[in-house]
DRENGUMI-606058 format. One record per residue (C-alpha): residue number from 1; x, y, z. Coordinates in nm, 3 decimals. Last residue first. Example, Ala and Ser with C-alpha at 12.3 -4.5 7.8 and 13.67 -1.06 7.14 Angstrom:
+-----+---------+---------+---------+
:   i :      px :      py :      pz :
+-----+---------+---------+---------+
:   2 :   1.367 :  -0.106 :   0.714 :
:   1 :   1.230 :  -0.450 :   0.780 :
+-----+---------+---------+---------+
END
This chain:
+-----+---------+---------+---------+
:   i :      px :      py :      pz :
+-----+---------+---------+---------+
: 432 :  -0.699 :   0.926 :  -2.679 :
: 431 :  -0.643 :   1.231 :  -2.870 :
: 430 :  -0.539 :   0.983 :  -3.210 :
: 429 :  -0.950 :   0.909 :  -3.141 :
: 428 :  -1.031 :   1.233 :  -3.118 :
: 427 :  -0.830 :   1.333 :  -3.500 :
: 426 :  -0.948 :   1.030 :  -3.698 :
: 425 :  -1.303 :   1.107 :  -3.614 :
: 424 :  -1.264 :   1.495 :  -3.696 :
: 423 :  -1.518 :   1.510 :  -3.972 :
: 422 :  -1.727 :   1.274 :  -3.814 :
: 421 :  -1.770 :   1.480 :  -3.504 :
: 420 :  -1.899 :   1.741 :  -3.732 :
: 419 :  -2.149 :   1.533 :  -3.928 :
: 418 :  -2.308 :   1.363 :  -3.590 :
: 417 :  -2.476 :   1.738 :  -3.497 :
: 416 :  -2.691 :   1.673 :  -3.856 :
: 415 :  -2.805 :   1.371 :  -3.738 :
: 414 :  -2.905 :   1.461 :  -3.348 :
: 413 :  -3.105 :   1.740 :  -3.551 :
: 412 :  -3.273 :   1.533 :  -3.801 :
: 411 :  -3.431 :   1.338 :  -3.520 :
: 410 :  -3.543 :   1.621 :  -3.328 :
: 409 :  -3.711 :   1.743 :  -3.645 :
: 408 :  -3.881 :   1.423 :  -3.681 :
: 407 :  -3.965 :   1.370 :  -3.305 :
: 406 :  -4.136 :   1.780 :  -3.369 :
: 405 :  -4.312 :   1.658 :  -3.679 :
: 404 :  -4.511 :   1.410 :  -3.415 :
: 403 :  -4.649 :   1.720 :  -3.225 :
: 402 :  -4.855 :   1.700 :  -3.513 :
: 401 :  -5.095 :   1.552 :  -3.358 :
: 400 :  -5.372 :   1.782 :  -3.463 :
: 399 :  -5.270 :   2.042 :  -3.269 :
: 398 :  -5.012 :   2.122 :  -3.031 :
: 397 :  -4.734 :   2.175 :  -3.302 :
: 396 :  -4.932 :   2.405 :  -3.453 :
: 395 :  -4.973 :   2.635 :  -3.138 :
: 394 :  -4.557 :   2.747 :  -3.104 :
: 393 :  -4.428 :   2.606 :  -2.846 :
: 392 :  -4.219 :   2.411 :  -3.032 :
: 391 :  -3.997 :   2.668 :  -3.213 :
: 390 :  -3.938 :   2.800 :  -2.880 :
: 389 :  -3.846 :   2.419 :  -2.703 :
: 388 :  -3.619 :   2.408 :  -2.966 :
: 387 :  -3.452 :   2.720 :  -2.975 :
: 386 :  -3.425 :   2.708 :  -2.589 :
: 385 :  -3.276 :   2.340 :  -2.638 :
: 384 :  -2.980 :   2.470 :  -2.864 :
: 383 :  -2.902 :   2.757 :  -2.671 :
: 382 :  -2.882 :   2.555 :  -2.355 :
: 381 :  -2.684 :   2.313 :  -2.486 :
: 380 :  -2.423 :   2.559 :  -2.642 :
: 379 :  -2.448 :   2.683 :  -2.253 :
: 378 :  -2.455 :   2.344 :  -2.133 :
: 377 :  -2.096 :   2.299 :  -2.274 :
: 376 :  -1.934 :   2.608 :  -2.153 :
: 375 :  -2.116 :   2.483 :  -1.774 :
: 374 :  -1.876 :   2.207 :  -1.847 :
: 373 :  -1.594 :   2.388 :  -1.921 :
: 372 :  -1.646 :   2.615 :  -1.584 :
: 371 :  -1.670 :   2.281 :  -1.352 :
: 370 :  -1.384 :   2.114 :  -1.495 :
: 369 :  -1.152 :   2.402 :  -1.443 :
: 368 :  -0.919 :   2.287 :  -1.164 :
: 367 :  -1.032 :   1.919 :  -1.229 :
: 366 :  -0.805 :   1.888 :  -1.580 :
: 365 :  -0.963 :   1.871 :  -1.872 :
: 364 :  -0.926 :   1.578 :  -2.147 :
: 363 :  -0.931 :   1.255 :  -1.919 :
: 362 :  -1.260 :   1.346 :  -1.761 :
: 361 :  -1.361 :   1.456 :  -2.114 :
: 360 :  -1.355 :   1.150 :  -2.252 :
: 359 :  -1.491 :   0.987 :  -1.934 :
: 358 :  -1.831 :   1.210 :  -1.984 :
: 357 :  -1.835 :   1.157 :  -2.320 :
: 356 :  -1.840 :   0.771 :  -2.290 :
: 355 :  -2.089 :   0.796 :  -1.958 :
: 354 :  -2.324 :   1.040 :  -2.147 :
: 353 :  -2.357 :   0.918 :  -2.444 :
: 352 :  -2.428 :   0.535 :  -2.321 :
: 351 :  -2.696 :   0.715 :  -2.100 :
: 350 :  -2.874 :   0.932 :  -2.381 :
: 349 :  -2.854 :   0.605 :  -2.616 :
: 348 :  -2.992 :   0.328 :  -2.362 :
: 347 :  -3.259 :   0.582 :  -2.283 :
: 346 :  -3.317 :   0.613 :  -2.623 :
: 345 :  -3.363 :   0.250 :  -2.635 :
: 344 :  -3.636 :   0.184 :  -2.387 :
: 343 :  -3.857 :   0.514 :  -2.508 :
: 342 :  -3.840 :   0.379 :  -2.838 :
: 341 :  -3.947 :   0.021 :  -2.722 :
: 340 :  -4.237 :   0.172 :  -2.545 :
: 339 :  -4.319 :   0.414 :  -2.841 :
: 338 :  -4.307 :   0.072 :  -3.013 :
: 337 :  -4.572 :  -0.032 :  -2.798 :
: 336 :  -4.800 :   0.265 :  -2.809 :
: 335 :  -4.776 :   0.309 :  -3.196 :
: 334 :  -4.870 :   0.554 :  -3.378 :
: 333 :  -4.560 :   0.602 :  -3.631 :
: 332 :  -4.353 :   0.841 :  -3.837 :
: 331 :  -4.290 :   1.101 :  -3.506 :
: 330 :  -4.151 :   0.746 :  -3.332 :
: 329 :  -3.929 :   0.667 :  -3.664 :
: 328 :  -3.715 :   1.039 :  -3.699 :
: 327 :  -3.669 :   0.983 :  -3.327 :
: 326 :  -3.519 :   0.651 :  -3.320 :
: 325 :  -3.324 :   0.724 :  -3.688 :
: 324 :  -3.177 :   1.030 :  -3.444 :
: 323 :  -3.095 :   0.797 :  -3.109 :
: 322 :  -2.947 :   0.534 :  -3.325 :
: 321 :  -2.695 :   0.761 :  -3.532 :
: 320 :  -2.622 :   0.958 :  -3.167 :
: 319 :  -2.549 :   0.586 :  -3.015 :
: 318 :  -2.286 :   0.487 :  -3.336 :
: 317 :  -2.112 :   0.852 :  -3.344 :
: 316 :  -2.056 :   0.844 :  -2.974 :
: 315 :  -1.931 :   0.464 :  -2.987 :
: 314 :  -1.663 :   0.643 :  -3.249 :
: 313 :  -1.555 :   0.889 :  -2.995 :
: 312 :  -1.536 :   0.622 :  -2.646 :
: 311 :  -1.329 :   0.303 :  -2.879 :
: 310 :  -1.484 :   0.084 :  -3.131 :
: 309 :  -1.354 :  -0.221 :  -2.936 :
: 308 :  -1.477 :  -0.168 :  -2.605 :
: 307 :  -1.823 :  -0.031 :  -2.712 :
: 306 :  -2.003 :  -0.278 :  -2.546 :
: 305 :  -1.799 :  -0.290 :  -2.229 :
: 304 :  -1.815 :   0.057 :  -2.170 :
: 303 :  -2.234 :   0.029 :  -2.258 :
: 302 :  -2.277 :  -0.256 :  -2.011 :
: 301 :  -2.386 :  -0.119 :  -1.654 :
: 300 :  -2.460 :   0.218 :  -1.697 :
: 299 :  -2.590 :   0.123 :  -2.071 :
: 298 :  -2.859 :  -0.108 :  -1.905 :
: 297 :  -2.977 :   0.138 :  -1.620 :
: 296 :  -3.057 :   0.389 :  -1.917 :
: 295 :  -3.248 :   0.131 :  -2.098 :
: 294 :  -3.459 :   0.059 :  -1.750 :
: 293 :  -3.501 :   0.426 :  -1.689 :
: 292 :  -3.625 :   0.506 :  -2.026 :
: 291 :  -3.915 :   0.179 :  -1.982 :
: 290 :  -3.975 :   0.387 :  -1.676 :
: 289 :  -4.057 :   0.707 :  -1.837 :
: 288 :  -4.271 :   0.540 :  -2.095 :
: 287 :  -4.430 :   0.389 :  -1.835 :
: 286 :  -4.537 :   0.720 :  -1.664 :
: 285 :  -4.675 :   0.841 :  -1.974 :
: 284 :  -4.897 :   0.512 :  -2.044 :
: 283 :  -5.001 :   0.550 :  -1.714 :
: 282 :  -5.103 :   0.878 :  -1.746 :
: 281 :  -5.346 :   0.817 :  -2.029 :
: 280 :  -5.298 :   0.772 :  -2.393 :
: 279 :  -5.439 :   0.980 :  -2.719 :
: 278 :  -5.112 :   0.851 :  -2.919 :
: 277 :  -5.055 :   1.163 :  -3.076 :
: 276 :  -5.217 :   1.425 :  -2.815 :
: 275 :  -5.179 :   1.325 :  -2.452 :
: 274 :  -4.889 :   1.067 :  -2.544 :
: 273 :  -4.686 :   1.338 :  -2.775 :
: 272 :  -4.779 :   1.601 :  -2.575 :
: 271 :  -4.692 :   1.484 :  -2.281 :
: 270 :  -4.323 :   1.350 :  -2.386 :
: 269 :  -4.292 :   1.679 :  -2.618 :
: 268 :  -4.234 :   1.936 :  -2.345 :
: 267 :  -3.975 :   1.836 :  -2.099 :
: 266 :  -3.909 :   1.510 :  -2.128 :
: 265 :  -3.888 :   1.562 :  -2.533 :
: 264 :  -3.686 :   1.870 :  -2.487 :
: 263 :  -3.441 :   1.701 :  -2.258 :
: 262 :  -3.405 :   1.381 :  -2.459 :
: 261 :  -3.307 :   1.640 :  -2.777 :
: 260 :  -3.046 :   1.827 :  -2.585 :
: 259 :  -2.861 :   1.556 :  -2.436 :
: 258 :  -2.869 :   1.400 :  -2.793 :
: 257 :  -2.700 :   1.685 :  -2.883 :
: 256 :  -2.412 :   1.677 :  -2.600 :
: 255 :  -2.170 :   1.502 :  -2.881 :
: 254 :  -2.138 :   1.821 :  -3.048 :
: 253 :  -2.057 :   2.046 :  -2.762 :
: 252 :  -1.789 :   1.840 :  -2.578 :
: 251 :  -1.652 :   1.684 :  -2.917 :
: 250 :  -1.569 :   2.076 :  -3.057 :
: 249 :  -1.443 :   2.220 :  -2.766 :
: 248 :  -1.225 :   1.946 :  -2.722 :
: 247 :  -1.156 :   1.918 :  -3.083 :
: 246 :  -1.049 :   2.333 :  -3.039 :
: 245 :  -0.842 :   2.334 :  -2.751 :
: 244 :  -0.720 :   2.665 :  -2.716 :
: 243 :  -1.107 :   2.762 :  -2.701 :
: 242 :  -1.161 :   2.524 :  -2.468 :
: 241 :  -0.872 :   2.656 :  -2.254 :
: 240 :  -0.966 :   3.038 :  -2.313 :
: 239 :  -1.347 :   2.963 :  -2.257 :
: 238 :  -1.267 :   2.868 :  -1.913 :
: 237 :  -1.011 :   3.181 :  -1.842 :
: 236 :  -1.364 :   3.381 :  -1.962 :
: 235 :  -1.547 :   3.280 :  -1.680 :
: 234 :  -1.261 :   3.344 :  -1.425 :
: 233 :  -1.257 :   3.637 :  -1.549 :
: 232 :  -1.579 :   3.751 :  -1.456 :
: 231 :  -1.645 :   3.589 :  -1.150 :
: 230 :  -1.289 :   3.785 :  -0.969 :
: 229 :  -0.966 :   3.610 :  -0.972 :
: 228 :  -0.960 :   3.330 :  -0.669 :
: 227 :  -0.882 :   3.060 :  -0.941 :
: 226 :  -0.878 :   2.752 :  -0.685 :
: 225 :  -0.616 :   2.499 :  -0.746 :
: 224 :  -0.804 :   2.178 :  -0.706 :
: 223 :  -0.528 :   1.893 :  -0.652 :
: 222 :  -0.663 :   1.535 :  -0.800 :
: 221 :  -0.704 :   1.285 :  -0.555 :
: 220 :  -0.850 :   1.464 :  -0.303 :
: 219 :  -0.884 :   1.313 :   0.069 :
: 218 :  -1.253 :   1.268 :   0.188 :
: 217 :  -1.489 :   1.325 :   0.467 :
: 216 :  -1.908 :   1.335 :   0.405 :
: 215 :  -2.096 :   1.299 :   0.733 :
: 214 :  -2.264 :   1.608 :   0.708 :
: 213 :  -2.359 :   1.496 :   0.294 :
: 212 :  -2.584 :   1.244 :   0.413 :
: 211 :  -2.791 :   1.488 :   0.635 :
: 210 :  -2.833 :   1.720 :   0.346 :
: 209 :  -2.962 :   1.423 :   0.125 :
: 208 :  -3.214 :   1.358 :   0.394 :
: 207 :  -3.320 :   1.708 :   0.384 :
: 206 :  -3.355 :   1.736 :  -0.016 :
: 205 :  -3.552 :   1.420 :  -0.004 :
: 204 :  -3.802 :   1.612 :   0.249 :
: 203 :  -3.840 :   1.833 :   0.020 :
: 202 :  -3.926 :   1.601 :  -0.287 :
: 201 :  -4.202 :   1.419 :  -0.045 :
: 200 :  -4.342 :   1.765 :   0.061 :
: 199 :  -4.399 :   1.852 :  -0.319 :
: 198 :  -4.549 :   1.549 :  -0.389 :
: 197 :  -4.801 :   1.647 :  -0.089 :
: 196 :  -4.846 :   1.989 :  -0.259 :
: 195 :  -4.944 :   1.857 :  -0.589 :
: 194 :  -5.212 :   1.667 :  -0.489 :
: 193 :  -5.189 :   1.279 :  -0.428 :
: 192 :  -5.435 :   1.046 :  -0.681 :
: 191 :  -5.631 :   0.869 :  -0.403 :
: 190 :  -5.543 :   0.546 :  -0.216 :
: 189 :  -5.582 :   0.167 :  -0.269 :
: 188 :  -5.359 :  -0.115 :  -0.155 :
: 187 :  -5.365 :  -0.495 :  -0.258 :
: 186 :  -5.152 :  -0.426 :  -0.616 :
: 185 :  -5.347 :  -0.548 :  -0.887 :
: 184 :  -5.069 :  -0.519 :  -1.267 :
: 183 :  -5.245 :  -0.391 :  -1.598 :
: 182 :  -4.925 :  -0.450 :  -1.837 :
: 181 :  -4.821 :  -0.192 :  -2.062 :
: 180 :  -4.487 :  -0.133 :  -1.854 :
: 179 :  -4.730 :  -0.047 :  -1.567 :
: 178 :  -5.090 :  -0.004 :  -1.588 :
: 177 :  -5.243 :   0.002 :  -1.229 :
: 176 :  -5.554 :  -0.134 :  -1.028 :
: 175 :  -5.624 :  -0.138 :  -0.705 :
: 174 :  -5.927 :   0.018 :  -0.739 :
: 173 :  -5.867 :   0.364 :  -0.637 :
: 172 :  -5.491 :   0.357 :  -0.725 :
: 171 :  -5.393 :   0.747 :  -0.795 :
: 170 :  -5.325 :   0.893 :  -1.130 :
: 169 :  -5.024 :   1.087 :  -1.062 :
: 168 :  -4.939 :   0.924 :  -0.705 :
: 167 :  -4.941 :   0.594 :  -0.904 :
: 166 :  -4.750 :   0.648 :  -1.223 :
: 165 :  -4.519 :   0.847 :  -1.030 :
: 164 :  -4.412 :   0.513 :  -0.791 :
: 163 :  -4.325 :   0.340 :  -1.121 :
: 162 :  -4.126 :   0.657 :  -1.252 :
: 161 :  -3.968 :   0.729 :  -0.883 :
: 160 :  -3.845 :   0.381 :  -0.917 :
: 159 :  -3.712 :   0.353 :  -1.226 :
: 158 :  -3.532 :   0.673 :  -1.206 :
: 157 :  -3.386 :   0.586 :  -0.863 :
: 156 :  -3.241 :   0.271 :  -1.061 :
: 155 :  -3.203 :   0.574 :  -1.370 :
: 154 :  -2.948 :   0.757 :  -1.092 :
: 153 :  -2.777 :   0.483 :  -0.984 :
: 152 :  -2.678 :   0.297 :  -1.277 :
: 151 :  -2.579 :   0.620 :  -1.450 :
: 150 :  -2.361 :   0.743 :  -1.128 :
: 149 :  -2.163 :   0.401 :  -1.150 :
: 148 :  -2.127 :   0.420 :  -1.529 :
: 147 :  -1.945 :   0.716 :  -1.432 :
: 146 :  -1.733 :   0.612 :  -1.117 :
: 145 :  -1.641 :   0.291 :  -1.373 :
: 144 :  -1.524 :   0.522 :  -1.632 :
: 143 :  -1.305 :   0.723 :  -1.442 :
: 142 :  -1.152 :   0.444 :  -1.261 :
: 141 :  -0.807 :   0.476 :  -1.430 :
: 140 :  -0.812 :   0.842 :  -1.407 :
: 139 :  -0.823 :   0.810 :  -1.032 :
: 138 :  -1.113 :   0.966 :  -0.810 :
: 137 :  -1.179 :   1.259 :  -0.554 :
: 136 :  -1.173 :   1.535 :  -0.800 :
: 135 :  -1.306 :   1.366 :  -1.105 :
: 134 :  -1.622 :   1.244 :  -0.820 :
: 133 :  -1.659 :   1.601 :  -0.705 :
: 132 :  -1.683 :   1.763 :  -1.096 :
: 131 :  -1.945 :   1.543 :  -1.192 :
: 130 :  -2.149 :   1.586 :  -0.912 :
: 129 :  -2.077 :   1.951 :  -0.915 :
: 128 :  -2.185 :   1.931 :  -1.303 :
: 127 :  -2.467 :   1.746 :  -1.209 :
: 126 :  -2.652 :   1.945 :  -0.918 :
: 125 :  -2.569 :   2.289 :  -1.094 :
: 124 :  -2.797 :   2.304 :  -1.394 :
: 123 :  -3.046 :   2.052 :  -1.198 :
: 122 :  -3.102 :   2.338 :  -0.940 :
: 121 :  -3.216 :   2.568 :  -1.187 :
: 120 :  -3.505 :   2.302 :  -1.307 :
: 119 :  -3.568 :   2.274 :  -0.937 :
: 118 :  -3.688 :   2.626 :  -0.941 :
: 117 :  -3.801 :   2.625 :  -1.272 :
: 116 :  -4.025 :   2.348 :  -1.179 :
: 115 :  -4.128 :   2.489 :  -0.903 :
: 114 :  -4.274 :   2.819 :  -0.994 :
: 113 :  -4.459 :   2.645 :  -1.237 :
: 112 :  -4.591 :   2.468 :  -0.948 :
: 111 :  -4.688 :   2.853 :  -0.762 :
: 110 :  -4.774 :   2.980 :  -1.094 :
: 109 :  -5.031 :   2.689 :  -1.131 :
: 108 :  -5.185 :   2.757 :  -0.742 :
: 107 :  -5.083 :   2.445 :  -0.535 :
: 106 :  -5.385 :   2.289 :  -0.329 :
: 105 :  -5.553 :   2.322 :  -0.041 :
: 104 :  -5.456 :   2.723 :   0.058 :
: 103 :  -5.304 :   2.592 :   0.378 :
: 102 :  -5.215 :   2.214 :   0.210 :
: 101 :  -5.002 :   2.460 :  -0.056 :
: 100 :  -4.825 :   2.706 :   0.124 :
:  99 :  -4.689 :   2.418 :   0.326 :
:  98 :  -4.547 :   2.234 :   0.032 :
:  97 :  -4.405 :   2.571 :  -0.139 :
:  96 :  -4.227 :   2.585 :   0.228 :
:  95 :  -4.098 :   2.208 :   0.215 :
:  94 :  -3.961 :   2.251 :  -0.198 :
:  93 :  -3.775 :   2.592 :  -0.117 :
:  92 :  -3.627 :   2.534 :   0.235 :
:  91 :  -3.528 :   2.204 :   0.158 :
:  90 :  -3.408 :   2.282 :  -0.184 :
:  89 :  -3.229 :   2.577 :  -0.028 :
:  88 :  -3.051 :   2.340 :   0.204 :
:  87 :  -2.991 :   2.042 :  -0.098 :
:  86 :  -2.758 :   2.288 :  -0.343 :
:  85 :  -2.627 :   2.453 :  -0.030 :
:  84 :  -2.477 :   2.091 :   0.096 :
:  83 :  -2.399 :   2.002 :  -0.275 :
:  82 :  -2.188 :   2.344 :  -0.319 :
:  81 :  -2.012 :   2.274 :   0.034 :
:  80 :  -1.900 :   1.954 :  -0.052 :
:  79 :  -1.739 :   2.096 :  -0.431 :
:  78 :  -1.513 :   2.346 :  -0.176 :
:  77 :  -1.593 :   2.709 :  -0.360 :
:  76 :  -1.437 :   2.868 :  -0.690 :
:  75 :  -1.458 :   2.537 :  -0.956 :
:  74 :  -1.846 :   2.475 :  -0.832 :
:  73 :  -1.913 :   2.831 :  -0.802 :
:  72 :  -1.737 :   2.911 :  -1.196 :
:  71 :  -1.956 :   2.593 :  -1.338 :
:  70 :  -2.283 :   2.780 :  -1.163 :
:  69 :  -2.200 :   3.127 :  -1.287 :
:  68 :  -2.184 :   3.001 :  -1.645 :
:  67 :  -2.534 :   2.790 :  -1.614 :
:  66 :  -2.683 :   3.117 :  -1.447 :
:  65 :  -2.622 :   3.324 :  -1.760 :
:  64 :  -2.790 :   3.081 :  -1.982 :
:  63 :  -3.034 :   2.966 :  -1.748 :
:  62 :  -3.223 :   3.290 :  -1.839 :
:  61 :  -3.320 :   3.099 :  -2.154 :
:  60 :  -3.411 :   2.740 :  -2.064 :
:  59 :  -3.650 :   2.971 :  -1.832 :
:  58 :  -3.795 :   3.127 :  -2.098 :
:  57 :  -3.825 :   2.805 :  -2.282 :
:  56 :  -4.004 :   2.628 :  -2.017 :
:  55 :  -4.250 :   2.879 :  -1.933 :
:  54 :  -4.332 :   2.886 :  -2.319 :
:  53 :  -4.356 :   2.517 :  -2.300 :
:  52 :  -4.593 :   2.547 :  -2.035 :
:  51 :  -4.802 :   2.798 :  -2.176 :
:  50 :  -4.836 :   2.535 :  -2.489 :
:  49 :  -4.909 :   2.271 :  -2.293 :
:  48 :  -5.223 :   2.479 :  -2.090 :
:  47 :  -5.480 :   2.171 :  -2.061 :
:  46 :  -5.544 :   2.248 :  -1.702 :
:  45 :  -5.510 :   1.881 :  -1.591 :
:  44 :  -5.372 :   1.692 :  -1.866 :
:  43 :  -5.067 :   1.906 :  -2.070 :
:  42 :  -4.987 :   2.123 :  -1.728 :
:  41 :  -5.011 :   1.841 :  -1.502 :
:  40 :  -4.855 :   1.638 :  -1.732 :
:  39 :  -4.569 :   1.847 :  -1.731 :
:  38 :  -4.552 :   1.860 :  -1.369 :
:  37 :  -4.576 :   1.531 :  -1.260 :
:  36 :  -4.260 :   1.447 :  -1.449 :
:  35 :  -4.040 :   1.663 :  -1.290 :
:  34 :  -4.197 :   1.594 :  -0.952 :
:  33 :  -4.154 :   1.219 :  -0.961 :
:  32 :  -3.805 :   1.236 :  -1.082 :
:  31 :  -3.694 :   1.520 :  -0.776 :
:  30 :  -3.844 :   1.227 :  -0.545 :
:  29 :  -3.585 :   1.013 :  -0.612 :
:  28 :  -3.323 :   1.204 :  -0.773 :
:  27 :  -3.317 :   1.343 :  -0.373 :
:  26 :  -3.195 :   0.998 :  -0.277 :
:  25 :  -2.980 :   0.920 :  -0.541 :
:  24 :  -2.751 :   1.171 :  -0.553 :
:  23 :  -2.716 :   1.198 :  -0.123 :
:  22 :  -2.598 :   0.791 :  -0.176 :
:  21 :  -2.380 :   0.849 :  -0.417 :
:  20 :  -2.199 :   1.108 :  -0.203 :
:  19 :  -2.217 :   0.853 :   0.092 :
:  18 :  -2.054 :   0.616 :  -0.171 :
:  17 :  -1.811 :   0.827 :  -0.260 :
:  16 :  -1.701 :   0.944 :   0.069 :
:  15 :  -1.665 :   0.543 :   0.177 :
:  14 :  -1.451 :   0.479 :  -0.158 :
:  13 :  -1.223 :   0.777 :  -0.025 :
:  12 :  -0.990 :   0.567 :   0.102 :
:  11 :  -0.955 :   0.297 :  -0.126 :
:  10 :  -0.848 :   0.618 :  -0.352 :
:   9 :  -0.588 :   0.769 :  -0.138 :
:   8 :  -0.431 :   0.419 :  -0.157 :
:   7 :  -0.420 :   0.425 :  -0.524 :
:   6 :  -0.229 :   0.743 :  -0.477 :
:   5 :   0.021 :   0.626 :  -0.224 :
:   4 :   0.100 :   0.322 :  -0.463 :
:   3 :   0.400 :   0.200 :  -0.288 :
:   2 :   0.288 :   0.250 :   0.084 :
:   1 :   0.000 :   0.000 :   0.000 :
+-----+---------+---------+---------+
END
């Protein structure tokens, strides 16, 4: 052990990263159910879609500025102490919108669009501190474990929070529930659960997760040097190294498309696209959520070992291929069960993505400035899904089911983000 002091530093801090795993799961939990009871609340309930993706895409839009100052917090402040604000002020936020609701009996629509931007904000910073905590406590070599690690996790408490959704959504008044297409008796019955009380749940998530993190101790593997230069420049010092570094700048961004399309859909088109195309209930919504989950738990666990021989860039190119015919196919059909097996796969695709780029990138940018390039990165994102979600909004696509044209254009967008990656294959791989 005294040989390899590093490796040594790493058994060590398997106990932090677990309790850090631990705090990620447990407020994904009930985070998950309130994310996607929202946009059906807004699609089902009061039948306002559109207002909601025009709530949506002005908030996608302010996030700009906020995405930057997040990555230069998580890169200027100890990462612990960013998670343990990150989960106070979703305590206080989540508990007390909770409370304002059961007085006034239920939660006004500004007060759970209110919400979702809210938590939506929180999201911006929650995963690139994540990110950013595990690079800084973990060896290169195990990079790509730590990563499939946090996929496996976080769609397991996807899967669960989508199952559990499907039933606080629509309630279980006869026992009866369709999950996974399949109408399942469960011997329990209670009424659908308003707004407020999933509020409380996703509050009290926050607090757990707060609790976790107290007990958090670890030794860093890779030295932070904190810039203490002032916000600004700090910003632009990130956008110097990408910019110096042009395939990096050009993999990170390009290869964060499919990112951008699965976030649009969840966020707007998922509702609209089961409320309106395939004229399905709740359940049907809920599953299709689930059914993500389970293809996103798959690539955690096998997608590094799948794409062993074609190497992190090219598997890239192969999963954002699948994910666009996959979208450019669900807006040309009307099917419920292939929407299923659509749902399964591009969760398989988003996930892969993610935990091959991810580990790129790991081994591309040092730890010091992790946290500003990647808030570079969801600031192309950012732009890219605000377009989106604007063009969307717009009335047509809420009509006559052709919310489907949307899935094509999403489609043709992964596509046309492959070409540039292409271009340059020869280049990342020779980058290692």
């Amino acid at each position: 052990m005294n040989g390899h002091p590093t490796f040594a530093i790493a058994m060590r801090n398997r106990p932090a990263i677990l309790r850090l795993f631990l705090a990620h799961a447990v407020s994904s939990f009930a985070q998950g159910i309130s994310m996607m009871a929202i946009p059906w609340y807004f699609a089902s309930v009061l039948g306002e879609a559109q207002l909601f993706a025009r709530i949506v895409a002005v908030a996608t839009f302010v996030s700009l500025l906020w995405s930057l100052v997040a990555g230069s917090f998580i890169d200027r402040y100890p990462r612990r102490s960013v998670f343990l604000a990150i989960n106070s002020v979703g305590f206080i936020a989540l508990c007390g919108m909770a409370l304002y609701g059961h007085r006034m009996g239920e939660v006004p629509p500004w007060g759970i669009a209110a919400v979702f931007v809210f938590t939506f904000f929180l999201y911006n910073i929650h995963y690139p501190a994540l990110y950013a905590f595990t690079q800084e406590m973990t060896e290169s070599r195990d990079f790509g474990r730590v990563n499939s690690t946090i996929e496996v996790l976080g769609q397991s408490t996807s899967v669960l929070s989508g199952a559990i959704g499907a039933m606080l959504i629509a309630g279980l008044s006869d026992g009866h529930v369709n999950m996974l297409g399949a109408d399942l008796h469960l011997p329990f019955r209670f009424e659908a659960w308003h707004m407020y009380e999933i509020f409380l749940l996703d509050g009290v998530t926050y607090g757990i997760s707060l609790i976790i993190l107290y007990t958090l101790r670890f030794e860093t593997v890779h030295a932070l040097e904190i810039d203490l230069e002032p916000i600004g420049q700090r910003i632009r010092n990130g956008f110097k190294y990408l910019w110096s570094r042009p395939r990096v700048l050009l993999f990170g961004t390009m290869s964060y498309m499919v990112f951008v399309v699965l976030m649009v859909e969840v966020l707007l088109l998922l509702a609209m696209y089961v409320n309106g195309h395939l004229q399905a209930k709740a359940d049907v919504y809920a599953s299709s959520e689930v059914y993500y989950s389970l293809g996103a738990l798959c690539a955690g666990l096998g997608v590094r070992q799948l794409m062993r021989g074609v190497g992190p860039v090219r598997g890239v190119v192969l999963l954002m291929l699948a994910v666009g015919g996959l979208f450019i196919t669900a807006g040309l059909t009307k099917s419920i069960w292939f929407f299923f097996l659509f749902s399964l796969l591009i969760g398989f695709g988003n996930a892969g993505v993610r935990v091959l780029r991810v580990t790129w990138l790991f081994n591309h940018i040092p730890n010091n400035i992790i946290g500003r390039c990647t808030s570079i990165f969801h600031m192309f994102n950012i732009t890219c899904r605000g377009t989106l979600l604007a063009v969307f909004s717009l009335t047509w696509f809420a009509t006559a089911g052709h919310v489907r044209w949307a899935y094509v254009i999403c489609g043709g967008f992964v596509l046309v983000a492959m070409i540039p990656i292409l271009a340059y294959l020869r280049e990342l791989e020779e980058m290692g």
